[in-house]
N, C-alpha and C positions, 0 to 999 in steps of 0.2 A: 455724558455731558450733563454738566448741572444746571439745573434754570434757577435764576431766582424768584423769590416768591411771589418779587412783582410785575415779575413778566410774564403771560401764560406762555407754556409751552407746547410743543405743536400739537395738534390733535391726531387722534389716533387711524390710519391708515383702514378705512373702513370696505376700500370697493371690495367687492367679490363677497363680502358678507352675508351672513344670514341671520334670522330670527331664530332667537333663541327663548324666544319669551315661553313657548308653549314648556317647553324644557324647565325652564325659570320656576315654572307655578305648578307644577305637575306632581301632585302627589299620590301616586299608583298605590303605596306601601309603604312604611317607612325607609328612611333612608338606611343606608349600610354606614359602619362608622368611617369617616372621614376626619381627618386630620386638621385640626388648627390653627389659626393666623392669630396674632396678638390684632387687637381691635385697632383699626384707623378709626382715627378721630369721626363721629360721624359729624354729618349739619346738625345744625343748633336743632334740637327739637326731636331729632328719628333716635330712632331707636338702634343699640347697636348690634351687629349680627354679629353671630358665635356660630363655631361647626362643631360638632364632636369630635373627641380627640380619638387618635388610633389605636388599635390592639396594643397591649405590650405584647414587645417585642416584634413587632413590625416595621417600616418602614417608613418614615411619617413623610418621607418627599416622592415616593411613588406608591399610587394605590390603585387598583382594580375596581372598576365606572361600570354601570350598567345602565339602559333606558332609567329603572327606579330610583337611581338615586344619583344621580348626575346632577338635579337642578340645586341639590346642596351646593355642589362645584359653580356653580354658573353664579350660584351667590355670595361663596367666596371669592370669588374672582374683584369681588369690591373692594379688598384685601391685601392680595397674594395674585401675580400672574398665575395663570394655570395652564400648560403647555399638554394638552390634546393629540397622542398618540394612536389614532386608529389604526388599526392592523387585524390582522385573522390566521389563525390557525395552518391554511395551504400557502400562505403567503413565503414567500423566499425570501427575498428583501425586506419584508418585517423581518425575521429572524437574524440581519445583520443589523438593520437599524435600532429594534427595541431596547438591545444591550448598550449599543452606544447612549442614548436617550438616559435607560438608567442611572448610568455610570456619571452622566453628567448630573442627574438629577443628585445623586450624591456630592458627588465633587462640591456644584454650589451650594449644597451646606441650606439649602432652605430658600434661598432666595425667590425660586418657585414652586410650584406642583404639578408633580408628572400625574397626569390621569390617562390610564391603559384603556381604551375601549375597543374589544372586539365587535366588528360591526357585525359578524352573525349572528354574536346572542344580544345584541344593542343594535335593532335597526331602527330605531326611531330617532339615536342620539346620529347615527349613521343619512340619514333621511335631513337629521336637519343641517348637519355642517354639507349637504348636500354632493356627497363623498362618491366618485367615479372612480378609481382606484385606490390601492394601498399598497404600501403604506404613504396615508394622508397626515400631516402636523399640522394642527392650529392651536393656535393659543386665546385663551380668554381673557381680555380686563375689563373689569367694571362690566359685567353683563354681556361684553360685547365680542363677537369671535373676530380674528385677526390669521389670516391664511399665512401659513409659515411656507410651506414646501412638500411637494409628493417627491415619493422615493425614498431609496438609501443614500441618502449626502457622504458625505464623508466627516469624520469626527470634525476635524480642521472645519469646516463649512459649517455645521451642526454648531460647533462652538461661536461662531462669530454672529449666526441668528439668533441663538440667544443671548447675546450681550446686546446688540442692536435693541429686541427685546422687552429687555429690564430696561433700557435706556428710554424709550419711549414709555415703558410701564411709571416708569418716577417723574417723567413729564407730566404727566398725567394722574399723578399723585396715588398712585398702587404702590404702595412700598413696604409694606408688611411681608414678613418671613413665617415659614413654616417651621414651627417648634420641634428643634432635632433631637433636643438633648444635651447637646455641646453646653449649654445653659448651664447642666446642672454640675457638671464638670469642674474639679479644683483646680483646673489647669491652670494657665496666663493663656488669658487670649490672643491669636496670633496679631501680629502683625501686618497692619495696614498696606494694601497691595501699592507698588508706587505708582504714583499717576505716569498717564501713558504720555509717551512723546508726543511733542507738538502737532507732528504730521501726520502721525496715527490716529491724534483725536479727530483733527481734519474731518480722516479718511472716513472713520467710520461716523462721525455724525455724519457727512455725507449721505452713506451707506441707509442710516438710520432714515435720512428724508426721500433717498429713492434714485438718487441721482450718482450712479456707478462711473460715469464719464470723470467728474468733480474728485472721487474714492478715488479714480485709479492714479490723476494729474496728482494727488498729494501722496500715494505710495510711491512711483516716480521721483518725485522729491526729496522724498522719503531715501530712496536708492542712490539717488544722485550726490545726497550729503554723506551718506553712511554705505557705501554699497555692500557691505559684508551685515548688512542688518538684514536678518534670514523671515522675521516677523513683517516684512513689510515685502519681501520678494512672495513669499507663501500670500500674507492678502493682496498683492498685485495679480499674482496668478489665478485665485478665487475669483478675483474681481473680471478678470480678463474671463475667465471662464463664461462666466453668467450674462458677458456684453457679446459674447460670439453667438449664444444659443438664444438670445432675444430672435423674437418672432419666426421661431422653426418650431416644430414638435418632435421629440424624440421618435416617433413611431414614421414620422414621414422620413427624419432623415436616415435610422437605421435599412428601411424598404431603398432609398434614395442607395445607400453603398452598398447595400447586400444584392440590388441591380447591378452593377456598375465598380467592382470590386475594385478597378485598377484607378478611379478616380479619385485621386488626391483630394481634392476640396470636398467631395461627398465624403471621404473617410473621416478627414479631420472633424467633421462636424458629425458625425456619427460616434466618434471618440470622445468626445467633450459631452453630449448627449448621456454615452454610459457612464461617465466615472459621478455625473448628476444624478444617476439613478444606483449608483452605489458596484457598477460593474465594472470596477477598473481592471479585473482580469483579462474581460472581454475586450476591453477598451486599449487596454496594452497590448493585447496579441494582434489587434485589428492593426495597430500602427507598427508596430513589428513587421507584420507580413509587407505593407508599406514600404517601409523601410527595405526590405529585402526584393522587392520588385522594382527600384526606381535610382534612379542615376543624378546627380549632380544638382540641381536647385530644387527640386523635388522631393528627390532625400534627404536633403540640410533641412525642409521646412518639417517634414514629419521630424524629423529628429529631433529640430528645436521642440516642436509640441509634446512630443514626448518628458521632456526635461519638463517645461513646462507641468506637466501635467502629474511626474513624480514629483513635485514641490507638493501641489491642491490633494496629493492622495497622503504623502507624509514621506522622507527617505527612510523612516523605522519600517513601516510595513511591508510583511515577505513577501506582498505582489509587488512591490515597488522594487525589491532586492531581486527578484525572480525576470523581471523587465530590465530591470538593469542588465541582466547577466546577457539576454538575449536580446538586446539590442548590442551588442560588445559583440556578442558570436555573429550577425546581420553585419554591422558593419565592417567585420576585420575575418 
């Protein structure tokens, strides 16, 4: 969504935040080199900040953060979003998440900065985003951290919080890019993405101010006019996802069905719980057995959730095609 210049645009969604000042001014040792943003204009008078540019032949949209030299990051972030990957070494779901995180951080081309922090050898960056598990995302703008999501998401999901994001980042006038390269390139620059449908913008400024009810009435819509529009079934189901799992915790409701095996409503929410934390294996075979224990409106509802739930996870991925097959064997 684009604000005009003379309107301010919303402010930035601060609850759950933390101080990051100490971070901000903390010079233990010199910095490690970090990566560059073209200068936002500053206020009349300040002076403008500069980071160092990266290794050649590095990566200049993902870099490796440590306590020493992090609060470079936290002052670029006046700049360039910076999207805050905490994770460690025993972690499982780091190991599915990080790569996806990557892969995007490439794809956009610069738009942000991926910063990797392990919090066993960074506890203090670890200590301030005030991190209870991992893998934890937060993103920085303007000095200020912005709680994204624990867990392994799924790409689908991971992709739509950061376009939410950058959208709130350019509200809020962070629109500076990470120097890739592509710059120096003889290419033609590509082509301008087309702007999104009408009800998609809806849906996700919605998304962007918090109000998932409002997202989901204009993907609906969305369906209603186009029903073969597969981009708007996928964020119906994302959205639908995330309005079932408000005010549960994953740890109560998985203890909740892993009691209580044969109870449909505990499962379903136990299944929507995993594919947010990146275990849609688990999460399929839970509704699976489901499925295979239960008769007549009971099993249409797992079934539906299931479908459901192959959309938010992708129909390319082989646990999706692997779920497919055995929910086919379950039913027939």
């Amino acid at each position: 969504m684009s604000t005009p210049a003379s309107r301010p645009g919303p402010r930035l969604n601060l609850r759950g935040a933390v101080d990051l000042s100490g971070l901000a001014h903390r010079a233990q040792r010199p910095a490690a080199p970090a990566p560059a943003a073209p200068p936002a204009a500053p206020p009349a008078g300040a002076p403008a900040r500069t980071a160092p540019a990266a290794p050649a032949g590095a990566s200049r949209v993902v870099v490796d953060v440590t306590d020493a030299d992090f609060s470079s990051l936290v002052q670029l972030s006046a700049q360039v979003p910076v999207v805050v990957d905490l994770w460690a070494t025993w972690c499982g779901p780091c190991k599915q998440l990080s790569p996806v995180l990557e892969r995007l951080a490439e794809e956009y081309a610069g738009a942000f900065l991926l910063a990797k922090v392990d919090v066993d050898e960074s506890p203090q960056v670890a200590a301030a985003f005030q991190v209870q598990s991992v893998p934890t995302v937060v993103a920085v703008l303007a000095g200020q951290p912005v709680p994204l999501f624990q867990g392994a998401y799924p790409e689908a999901q991971v992709r739509q919080v950061l376009d939410e994001l950058l959208k709130v980042a350019a509200a809020n006038g962070v629109t500076g890019r990470v120097p890739t390269g592509a710059e120096d390139d003889d290419e033609a620059p590509a082509p301008a993405e087309p702007p999104l449908p009408p009800l998609h913008a809806e849906a996700r400024e919605a998304i962007a101010r918090g109000d998932l009810d409002a997202a989901a009435d204009a993907y609906r819509r969305a369906l209603a006019d186009a029903p073969a529009d597969t981009e708007a079934a996928v964020g119906l189901a994302s959205i639908e996802l995330r309005r079932r799992t408000r005010g549960s915790t994953a740890s109560a409701a998985l203890a909740a069905a892993d009691a209580a095996p044969s109870d449909v409503d505990a499962g379903l929410l136990a299944a929507d719980h995993q594919v947010l934390a990146g275990d849609a294996e688990g999460a399929f075979s839970r509704l699976v057995a489901l499925v295979r224990a239960n008769f007549g409106d009971d099993r249409d509802r797992v079934r539906a959730r299931l479908v459901e739930l192959f959309e938010v996870v992708g129909p390319d991925d082989p646990r999706t095609a692997a779920a497919r097959r055995a929910l086919a064997a379950a039913l027939y």
